[in-house]
Residue frames as qw, qx, qy, qz and C-alpha x, y, z in Angstrom:
[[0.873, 0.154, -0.403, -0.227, 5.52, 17.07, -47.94],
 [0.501, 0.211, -0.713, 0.442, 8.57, 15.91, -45.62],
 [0.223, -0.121, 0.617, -0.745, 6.50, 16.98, -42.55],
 [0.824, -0.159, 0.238, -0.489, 3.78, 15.10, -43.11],
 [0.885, 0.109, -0.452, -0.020, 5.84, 12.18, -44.02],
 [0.173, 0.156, -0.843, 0.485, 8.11, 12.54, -40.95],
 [0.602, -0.174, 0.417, -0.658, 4.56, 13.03, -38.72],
 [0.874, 0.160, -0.257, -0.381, 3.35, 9.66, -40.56],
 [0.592, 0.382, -0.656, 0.271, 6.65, 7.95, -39.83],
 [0.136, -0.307, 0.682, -0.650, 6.47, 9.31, -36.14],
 [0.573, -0.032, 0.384, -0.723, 3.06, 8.23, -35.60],
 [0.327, -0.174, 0.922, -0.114, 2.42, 4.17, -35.60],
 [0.491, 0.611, 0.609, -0.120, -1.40, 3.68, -36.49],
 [0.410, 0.756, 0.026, -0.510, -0.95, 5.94, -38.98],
 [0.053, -0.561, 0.762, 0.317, 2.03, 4.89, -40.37],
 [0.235, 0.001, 0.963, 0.128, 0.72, 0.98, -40.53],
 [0.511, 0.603, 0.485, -0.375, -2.97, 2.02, -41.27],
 [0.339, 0.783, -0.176, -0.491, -1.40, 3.35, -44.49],
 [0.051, 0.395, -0.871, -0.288, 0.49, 0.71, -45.43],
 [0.242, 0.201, 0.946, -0.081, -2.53, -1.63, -45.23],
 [0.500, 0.736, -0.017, -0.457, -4.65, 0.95, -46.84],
 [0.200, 0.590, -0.628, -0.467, -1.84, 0.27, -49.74],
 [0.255, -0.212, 0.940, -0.079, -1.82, -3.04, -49.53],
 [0.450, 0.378, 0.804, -0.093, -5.42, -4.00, -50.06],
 [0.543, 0.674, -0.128, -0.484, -5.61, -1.60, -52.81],
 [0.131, 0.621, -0.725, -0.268, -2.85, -3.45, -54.47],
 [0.317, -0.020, 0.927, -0.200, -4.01, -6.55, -53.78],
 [0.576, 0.608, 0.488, -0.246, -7.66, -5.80, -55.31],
 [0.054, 0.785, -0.390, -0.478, -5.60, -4.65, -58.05],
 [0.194, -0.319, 0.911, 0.174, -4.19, -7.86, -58.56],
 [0.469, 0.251, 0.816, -0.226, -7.08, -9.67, -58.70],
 [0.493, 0.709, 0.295, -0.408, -8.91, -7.88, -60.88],
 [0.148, 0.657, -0.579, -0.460, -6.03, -7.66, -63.35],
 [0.306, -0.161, 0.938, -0.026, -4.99, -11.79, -62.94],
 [0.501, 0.394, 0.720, -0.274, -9.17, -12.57, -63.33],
 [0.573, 0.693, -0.109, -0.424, -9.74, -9.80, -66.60],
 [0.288, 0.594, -0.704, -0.262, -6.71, -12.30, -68.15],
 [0.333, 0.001, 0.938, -0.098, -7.83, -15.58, -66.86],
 [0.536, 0.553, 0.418, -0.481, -11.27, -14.48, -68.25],
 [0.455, 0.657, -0.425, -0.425, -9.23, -13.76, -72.47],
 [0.013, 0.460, -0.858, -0.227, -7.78, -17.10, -72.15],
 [0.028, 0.013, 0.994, 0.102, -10.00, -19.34, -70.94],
 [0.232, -0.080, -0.625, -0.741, -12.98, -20.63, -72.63],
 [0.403, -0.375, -0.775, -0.310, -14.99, -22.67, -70.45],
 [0.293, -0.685, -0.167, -0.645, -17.26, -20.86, -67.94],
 [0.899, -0.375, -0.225, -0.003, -16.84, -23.68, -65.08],
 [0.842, 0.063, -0.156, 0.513, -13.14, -23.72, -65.12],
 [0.186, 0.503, -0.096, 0.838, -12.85, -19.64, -65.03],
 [0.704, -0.615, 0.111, -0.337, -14.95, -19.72, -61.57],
 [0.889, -0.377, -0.065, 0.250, -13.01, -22.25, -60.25],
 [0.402, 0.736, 0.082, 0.539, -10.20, -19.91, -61.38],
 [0.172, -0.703, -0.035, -0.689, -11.07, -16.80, -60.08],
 [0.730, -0.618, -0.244, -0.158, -12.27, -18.39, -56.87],
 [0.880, -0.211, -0.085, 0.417, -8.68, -19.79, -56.07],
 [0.295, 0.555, 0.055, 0.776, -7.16, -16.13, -57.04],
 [0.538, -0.641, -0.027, -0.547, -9.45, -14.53, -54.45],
 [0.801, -0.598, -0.025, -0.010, -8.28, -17.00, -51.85],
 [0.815, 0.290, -0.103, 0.491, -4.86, -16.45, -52.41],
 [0.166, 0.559, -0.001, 0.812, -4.49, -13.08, -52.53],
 [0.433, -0.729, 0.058, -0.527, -6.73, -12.18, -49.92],
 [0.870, -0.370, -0.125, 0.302, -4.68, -14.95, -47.42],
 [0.538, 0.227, -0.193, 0.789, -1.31, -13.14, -48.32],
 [0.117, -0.679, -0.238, -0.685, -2.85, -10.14, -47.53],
 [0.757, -0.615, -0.087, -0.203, -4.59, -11.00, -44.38],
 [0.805, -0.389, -0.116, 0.433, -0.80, -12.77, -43.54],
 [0.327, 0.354, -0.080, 0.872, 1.63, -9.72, -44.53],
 [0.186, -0.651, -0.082, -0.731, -1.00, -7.29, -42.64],
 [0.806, -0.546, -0.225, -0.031, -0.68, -9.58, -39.23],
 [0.698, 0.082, -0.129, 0.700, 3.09, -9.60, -39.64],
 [0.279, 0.523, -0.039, 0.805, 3.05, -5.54, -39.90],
 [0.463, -0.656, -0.005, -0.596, 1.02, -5.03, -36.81],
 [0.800, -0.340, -0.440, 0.227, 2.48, -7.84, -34.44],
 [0.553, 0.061, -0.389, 0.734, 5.32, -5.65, -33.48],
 [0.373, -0.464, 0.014, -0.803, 2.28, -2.73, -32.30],
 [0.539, -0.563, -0.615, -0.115, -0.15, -5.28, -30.38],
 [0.401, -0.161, -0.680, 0.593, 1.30, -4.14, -27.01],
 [0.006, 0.225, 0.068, -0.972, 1.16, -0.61, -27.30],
 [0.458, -0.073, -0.353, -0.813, -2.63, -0.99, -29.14],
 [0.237, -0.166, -0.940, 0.184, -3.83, -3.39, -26.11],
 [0.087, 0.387, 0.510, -0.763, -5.45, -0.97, -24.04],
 [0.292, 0.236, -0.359, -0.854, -7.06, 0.72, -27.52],
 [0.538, -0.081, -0.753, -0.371, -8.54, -2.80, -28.63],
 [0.271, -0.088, -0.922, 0.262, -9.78, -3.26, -25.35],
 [0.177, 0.364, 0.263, -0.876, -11.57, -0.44, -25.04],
 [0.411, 0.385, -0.180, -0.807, -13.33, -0.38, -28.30],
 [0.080, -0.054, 0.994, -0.043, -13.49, -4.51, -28.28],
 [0.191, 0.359, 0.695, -0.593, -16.83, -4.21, -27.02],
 [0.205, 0.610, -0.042, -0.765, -18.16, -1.76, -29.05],
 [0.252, 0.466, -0.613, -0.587, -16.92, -3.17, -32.26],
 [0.123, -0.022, 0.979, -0.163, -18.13, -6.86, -31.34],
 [0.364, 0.615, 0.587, -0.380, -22.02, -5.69, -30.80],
 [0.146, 0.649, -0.267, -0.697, -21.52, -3.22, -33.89],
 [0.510, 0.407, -0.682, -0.329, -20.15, -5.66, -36.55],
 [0.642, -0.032, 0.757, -0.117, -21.11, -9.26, -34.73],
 [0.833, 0.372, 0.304, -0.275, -22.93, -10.30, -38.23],
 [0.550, 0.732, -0.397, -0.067, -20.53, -9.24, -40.28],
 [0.197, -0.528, 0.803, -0.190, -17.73, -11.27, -37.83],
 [0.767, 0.255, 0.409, -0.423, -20.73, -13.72, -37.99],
 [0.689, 0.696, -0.076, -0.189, -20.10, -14.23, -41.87],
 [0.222, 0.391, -0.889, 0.082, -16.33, -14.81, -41.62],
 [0.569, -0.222, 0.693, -0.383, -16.82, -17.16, -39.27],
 [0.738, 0.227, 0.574, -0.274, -19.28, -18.98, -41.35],
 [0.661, 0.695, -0.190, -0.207, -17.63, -18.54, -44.54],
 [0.099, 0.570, -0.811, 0.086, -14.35, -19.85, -43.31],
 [0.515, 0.079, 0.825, -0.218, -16.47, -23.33, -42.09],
 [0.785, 0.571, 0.192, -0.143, -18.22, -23.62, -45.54],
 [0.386, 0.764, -0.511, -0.081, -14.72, -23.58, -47.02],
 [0.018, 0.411, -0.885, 0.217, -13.45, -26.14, -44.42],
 [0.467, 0.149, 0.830, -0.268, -16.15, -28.14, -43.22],
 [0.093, -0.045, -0.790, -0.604, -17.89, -28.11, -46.96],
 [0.507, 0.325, 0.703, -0.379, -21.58, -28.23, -45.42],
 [0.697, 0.590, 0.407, 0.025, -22.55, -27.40, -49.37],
 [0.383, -0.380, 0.397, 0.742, -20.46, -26.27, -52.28],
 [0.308, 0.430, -0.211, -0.822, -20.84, -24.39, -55.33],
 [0.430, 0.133, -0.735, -0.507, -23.48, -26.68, -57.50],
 [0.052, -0.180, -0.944, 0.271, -25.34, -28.22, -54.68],
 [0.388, -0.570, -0.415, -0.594, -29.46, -27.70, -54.34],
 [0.197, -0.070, -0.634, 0.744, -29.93, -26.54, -50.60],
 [0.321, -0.789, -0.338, -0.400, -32.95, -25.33, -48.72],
 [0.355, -0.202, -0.511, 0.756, -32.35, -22.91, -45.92],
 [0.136, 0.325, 0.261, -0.899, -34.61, -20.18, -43.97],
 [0.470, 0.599, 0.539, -0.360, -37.22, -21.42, -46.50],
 [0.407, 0.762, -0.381, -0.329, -35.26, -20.40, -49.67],
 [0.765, -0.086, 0.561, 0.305, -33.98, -23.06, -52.13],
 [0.532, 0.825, -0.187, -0.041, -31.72, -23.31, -55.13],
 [0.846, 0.284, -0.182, 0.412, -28.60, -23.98, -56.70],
 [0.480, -0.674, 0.134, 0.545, -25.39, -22.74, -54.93],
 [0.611, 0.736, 0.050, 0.288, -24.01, -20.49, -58.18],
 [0.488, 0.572, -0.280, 0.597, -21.32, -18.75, -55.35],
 [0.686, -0.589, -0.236, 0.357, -20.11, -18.88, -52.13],
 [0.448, 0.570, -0.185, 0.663, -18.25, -15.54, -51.10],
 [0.206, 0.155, -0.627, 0.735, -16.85, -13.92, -47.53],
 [0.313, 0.037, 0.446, -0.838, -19.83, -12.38, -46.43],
 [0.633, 0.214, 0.291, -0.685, -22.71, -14.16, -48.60],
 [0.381, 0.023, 0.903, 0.196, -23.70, -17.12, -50.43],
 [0.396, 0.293, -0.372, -0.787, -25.55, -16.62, -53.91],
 [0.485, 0.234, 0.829, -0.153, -28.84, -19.17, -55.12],
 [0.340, 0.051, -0.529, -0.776, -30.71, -19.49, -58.36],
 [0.539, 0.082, 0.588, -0.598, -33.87, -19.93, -56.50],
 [0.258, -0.182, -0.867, -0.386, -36.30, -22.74, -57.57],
 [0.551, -0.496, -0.116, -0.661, -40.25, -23.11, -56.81],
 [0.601, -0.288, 0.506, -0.547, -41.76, -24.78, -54.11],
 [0.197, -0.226, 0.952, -0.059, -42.18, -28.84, -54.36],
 [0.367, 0.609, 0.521, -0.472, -45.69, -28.55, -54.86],
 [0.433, 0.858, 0.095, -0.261, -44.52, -26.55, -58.46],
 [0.773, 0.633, 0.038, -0.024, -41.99, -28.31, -59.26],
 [0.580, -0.610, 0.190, 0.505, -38.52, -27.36, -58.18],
 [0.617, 0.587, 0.275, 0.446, -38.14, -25.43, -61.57],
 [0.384, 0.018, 0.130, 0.914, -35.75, -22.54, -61.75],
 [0.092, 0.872, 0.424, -0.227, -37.72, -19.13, -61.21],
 [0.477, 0.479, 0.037, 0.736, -34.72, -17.18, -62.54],
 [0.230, -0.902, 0.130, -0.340, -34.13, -14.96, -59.72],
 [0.461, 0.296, -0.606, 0.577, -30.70, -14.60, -57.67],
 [0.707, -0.648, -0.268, -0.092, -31.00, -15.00, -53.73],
 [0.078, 0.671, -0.419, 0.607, -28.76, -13.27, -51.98],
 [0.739, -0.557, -0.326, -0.193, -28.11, -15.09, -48.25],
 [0.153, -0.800, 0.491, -0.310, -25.93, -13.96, -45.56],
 [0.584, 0.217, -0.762, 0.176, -23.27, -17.00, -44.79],
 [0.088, 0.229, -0.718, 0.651, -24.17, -17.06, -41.04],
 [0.770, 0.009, -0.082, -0.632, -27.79, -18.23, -41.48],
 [0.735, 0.056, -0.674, -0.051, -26.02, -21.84, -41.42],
 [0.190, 0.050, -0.763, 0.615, -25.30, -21.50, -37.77],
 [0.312, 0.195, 0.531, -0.763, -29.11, -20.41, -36.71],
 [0.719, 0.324, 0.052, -0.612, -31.04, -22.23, -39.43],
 [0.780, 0.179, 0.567, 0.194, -31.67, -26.46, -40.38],
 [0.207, 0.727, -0.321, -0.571, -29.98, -26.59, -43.47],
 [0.847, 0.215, 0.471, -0.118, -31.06, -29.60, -46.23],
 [0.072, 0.604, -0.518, -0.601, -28.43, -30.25, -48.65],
 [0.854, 0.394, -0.014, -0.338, -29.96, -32.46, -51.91],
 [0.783, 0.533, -0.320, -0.035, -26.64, -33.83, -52.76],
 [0.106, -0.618, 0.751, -0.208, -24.57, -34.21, -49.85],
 [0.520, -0.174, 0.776, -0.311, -23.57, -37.69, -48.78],
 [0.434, 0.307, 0.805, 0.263, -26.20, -39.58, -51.29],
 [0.065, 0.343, -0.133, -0.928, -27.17, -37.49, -54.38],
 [0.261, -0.284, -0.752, -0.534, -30.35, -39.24, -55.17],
 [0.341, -0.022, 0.526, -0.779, -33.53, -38.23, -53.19],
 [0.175, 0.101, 0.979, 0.032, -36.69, -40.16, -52.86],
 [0.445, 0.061, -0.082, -0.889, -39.69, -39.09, -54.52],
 [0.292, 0.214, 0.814, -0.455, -43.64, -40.15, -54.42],
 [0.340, -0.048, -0.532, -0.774, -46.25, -40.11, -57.20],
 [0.454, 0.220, 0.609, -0.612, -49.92, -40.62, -55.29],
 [0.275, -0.063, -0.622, -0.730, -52.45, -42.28, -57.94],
 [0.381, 0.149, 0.730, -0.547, -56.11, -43.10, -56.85],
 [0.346, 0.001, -0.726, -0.594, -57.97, -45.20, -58.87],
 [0.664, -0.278, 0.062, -0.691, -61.85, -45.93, -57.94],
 [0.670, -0.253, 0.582, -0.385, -63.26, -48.78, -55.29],
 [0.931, 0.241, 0.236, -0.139, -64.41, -51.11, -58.32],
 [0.600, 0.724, -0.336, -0.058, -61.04, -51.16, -60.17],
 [0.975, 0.114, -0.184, 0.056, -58.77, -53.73, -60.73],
 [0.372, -0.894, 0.234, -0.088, -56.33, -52.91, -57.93],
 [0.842, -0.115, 0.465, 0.247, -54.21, -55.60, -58.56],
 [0.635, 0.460, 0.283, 0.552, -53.49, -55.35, -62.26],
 [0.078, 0.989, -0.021, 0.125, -53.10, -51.43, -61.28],
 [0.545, -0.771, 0.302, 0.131, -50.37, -52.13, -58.76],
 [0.812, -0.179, 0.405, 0.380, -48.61, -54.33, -61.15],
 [0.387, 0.824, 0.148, 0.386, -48.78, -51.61, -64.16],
 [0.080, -0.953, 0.208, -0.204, -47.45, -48.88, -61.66],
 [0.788, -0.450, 0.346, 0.240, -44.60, -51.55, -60.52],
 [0.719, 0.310, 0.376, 0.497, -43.58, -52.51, -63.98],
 [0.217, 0.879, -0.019, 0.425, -43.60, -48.09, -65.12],
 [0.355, -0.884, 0.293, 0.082, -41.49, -47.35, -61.60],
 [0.894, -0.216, 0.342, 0.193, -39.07, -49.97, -62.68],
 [0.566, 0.726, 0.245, 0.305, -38.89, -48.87, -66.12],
 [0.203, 0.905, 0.090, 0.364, -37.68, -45.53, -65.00],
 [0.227, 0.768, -0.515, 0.306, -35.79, -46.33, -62.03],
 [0.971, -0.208, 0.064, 0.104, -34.90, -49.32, -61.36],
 [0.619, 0.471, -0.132, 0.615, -30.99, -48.80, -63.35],
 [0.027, 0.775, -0.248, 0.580, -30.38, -46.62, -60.61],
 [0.861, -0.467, 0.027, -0.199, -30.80, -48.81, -57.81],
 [0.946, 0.013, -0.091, 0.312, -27.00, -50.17, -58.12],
 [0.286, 0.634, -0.022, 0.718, -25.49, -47.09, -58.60],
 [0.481, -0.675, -0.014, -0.560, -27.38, -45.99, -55.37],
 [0.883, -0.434, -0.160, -0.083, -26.43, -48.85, -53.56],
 [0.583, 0.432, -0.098, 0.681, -22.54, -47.86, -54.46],
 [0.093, -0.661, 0.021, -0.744, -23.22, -44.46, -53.24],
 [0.660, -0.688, 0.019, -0.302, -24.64, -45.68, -49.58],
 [0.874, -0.150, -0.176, 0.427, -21.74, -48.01, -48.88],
 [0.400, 0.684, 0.063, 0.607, -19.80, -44.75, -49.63],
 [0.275, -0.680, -0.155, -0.662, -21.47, -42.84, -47.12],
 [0.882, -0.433, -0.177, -0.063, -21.73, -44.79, -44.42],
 [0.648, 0.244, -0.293, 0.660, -18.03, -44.29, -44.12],
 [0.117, -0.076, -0.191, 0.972, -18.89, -40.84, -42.74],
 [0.491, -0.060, 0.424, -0.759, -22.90, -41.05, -41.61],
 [0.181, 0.108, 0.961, -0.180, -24.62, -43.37, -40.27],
 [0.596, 0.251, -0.162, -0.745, -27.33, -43.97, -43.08],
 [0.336, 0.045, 0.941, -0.010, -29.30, -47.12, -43.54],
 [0.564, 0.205, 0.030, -0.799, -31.45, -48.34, -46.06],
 [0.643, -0.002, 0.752, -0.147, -33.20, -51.46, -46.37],
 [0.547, 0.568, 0.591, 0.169, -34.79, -51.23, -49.98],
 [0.176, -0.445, 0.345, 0.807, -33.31, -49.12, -53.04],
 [0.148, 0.091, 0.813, 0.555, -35.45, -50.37, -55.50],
 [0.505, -0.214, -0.180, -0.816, -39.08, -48.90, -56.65],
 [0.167, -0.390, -0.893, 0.150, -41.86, -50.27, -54.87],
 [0.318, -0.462, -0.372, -0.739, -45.46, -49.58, -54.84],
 [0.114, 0.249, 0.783, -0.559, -47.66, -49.25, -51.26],
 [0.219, -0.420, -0.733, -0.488, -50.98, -49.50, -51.04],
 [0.114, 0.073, 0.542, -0.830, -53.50, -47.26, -48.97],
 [0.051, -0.559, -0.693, -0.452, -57.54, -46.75, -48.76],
 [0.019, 0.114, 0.092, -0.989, -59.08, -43.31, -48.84],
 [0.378, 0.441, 0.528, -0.619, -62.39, -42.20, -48.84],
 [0.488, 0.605, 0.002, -0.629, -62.32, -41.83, -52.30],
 [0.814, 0.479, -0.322, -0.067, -60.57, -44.95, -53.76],
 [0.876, -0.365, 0.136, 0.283, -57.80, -46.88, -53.22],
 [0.172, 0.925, -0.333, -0.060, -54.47, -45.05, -53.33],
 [0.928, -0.126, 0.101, 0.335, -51.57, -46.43, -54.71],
 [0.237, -0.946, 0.159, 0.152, -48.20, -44.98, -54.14],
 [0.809, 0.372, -0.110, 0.442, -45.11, -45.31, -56.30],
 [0.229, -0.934, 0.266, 0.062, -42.17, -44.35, -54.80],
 [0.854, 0.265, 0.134, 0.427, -38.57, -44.54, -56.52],
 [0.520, -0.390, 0.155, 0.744, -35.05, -42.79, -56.75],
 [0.498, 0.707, 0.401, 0.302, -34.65, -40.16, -58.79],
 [0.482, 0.093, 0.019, 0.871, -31.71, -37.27, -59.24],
 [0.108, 0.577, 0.665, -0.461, -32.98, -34.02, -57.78],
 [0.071, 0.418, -0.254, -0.869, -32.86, -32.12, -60.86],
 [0.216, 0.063, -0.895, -0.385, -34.60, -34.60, -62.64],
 [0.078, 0.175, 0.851, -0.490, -37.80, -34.85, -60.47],
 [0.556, 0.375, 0.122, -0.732, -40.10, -33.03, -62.34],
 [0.450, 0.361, -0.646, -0.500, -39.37, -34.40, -65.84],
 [0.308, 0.148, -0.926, -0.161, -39.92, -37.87, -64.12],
 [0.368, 0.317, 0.505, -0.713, -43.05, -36.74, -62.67],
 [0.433, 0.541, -0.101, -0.714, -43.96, -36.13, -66.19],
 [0.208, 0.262, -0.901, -0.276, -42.25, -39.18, -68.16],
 [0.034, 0.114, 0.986, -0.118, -44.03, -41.65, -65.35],
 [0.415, 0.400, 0.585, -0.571, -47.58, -40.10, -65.27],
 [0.373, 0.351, -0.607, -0.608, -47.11, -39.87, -69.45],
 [0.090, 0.144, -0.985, -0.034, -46.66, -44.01, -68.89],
 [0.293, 0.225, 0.785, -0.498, -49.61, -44.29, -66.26],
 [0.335, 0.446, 0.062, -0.827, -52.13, -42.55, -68.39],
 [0.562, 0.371, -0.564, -0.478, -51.50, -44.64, -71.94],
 [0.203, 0.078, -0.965, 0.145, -51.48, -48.13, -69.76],
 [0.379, 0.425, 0.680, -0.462, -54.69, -47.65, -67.76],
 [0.484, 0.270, -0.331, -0.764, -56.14, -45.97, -71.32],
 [0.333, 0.225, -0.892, -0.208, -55.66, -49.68, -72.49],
 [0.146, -0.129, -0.941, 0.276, -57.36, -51.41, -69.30],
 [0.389, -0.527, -0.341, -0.674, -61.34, -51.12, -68.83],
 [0.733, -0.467, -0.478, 0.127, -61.08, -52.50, -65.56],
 [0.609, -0.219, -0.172, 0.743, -59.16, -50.00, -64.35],
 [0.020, -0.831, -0.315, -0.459, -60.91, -45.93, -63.42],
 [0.155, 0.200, -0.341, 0.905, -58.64, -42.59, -61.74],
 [0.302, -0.721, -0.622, -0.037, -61.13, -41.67, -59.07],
 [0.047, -0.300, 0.127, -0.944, -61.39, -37.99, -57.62],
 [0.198, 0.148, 0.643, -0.725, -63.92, -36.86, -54.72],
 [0.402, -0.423, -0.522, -0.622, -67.62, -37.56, -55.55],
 [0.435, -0.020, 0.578, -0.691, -70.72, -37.83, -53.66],
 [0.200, -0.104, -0.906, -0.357, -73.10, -40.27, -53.80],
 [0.510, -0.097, 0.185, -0.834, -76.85, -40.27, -53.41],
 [0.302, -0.189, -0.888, -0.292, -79.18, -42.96, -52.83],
 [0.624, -0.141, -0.027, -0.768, -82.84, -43.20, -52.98],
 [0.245, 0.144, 0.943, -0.173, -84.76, -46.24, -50.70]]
């Protein structure tokens, strides 16, 4: 036993490699202890992530600084070593170096944080956890279906923000704009339609329009966003099959379906009411001379 502790003593890398071997055992130790008691005390679910999180960055900083400290007084003598195998290790582990990298800028530069809706690489969803090497989603559908919750976890390596557009729903202004197409037939009362589908966008979100307007001044501090009109407002188009009219209004993005659903509820029981007024869909038409 005393010869391999004097050989351990004699011999540097070993010597420190062992002590940092200790170290991060102890360390994950910690954590795990610290979190299993944060987890008996406290109650709400939110508060123990935020928690936990701040544990993890603690620990693993000391770490990282106590294990720089033990090796500073090696670097010389392990120059030539790390230069040699520099290379090597660089192409080897790049992604994984990749990941810090990009985990230590989502901590500092904030491009989204835990609770934001993001699309990247074609995958959206909530952020549920942001960690060294990977960021965690509770995927939603496609736009087309809703942006409802599919209940599956997404798994996305943290260096995908540097080689892929990345759309964050809530940075900056946390209301997005949404569109509700209606087409209602050549002979209907286009007027009285437009003013039905003015009066329902209003209903539903207009009250947001101040709030919103709050929010851009905000912003504008720190990007250069402009917007002339906040309030609902119908346009008007003509298609082959009718005249389309287009509501478009604010609306929270979690909240996009339900007010898909609320406003076409509205549309539906208001035209019931009007005879002058008929949804139109593709037809053909024949005539006989």
């Amino acid at each position: 036993m005393q010869v391999a502790w004097a050989y351990i003593n004699e011999n540097h890398l070993l010597y420190k490699g062992g002590w940092t071997l200790i170290g991060l055992i102890i360390t994950l130790l910690l954590i795990r202890v610290i979190n299993r008691v944060l987890y008996s005390i406290m109650e709400h679910n939110n508060k123990y992530y935020v928690a936990k999180k701040r544990v993890y960055y603690f620990f693993s900083s000391v770490f990282v600084i106590c294990s720089i400290f033990l090796w500073l007084d090696s670097m010389d003598s392990l120059t030539t070593y790390f230069g040699l195998v520099s290379a090597g290790i660089a192409i080897a582990l790049k992604d994984l170096f990749a990941n810090i990298v990009a985990w230590i800028f989502i901590i500092l530069r904030k491009p989204f944080e835990v609770s934001d809706r993001i699309l990247i690489n074609d995958q959206q969803g909530d952020v549920i956890d942001i960690r060294m090497f990977q960021f965690t989603l509770m995927e939603i559908s496609s736009y087309e279906d809703g942006e409802q919750s599919t209940g599956r976890i997404v798994n996305i390596p943290n260096y995908y923000i540097f080689v892929n557009s990345l759309i964050n729903y809530n940075k900056g202004f946390k209301y997005i704009w949404n569109e509700i197409r209606v087409l209602i037939t050549f002979e209907s009362d286009w007027q009285k339609a437009k003013e039905i589908l003015t009066d329902i966008s209003n209903n539903h979100s207009l009250h947001l329009s101040d709030e919103a307007s709050k929010m851009i001044q905000q912003a504008k501090k720190r990007y250069m966003i402009h917007y002339n009109k906040l309030t609902p407002i119908v346009y008007m188009d003509v298609k082959e099959s009718g005249i389309q009219l287009t509501m478009r209004y604010l609306c929270m993005p979690r909240q996009r379906r339900t007010t898909v659903n609320n406003i076409w509820q509205d549309i539906l029981q208001r035209f019931d009411k009007e005879e002058n007024i008929k949804l139109a869909y593709p037809t053909i038409r024949v005539t006989q001379s």
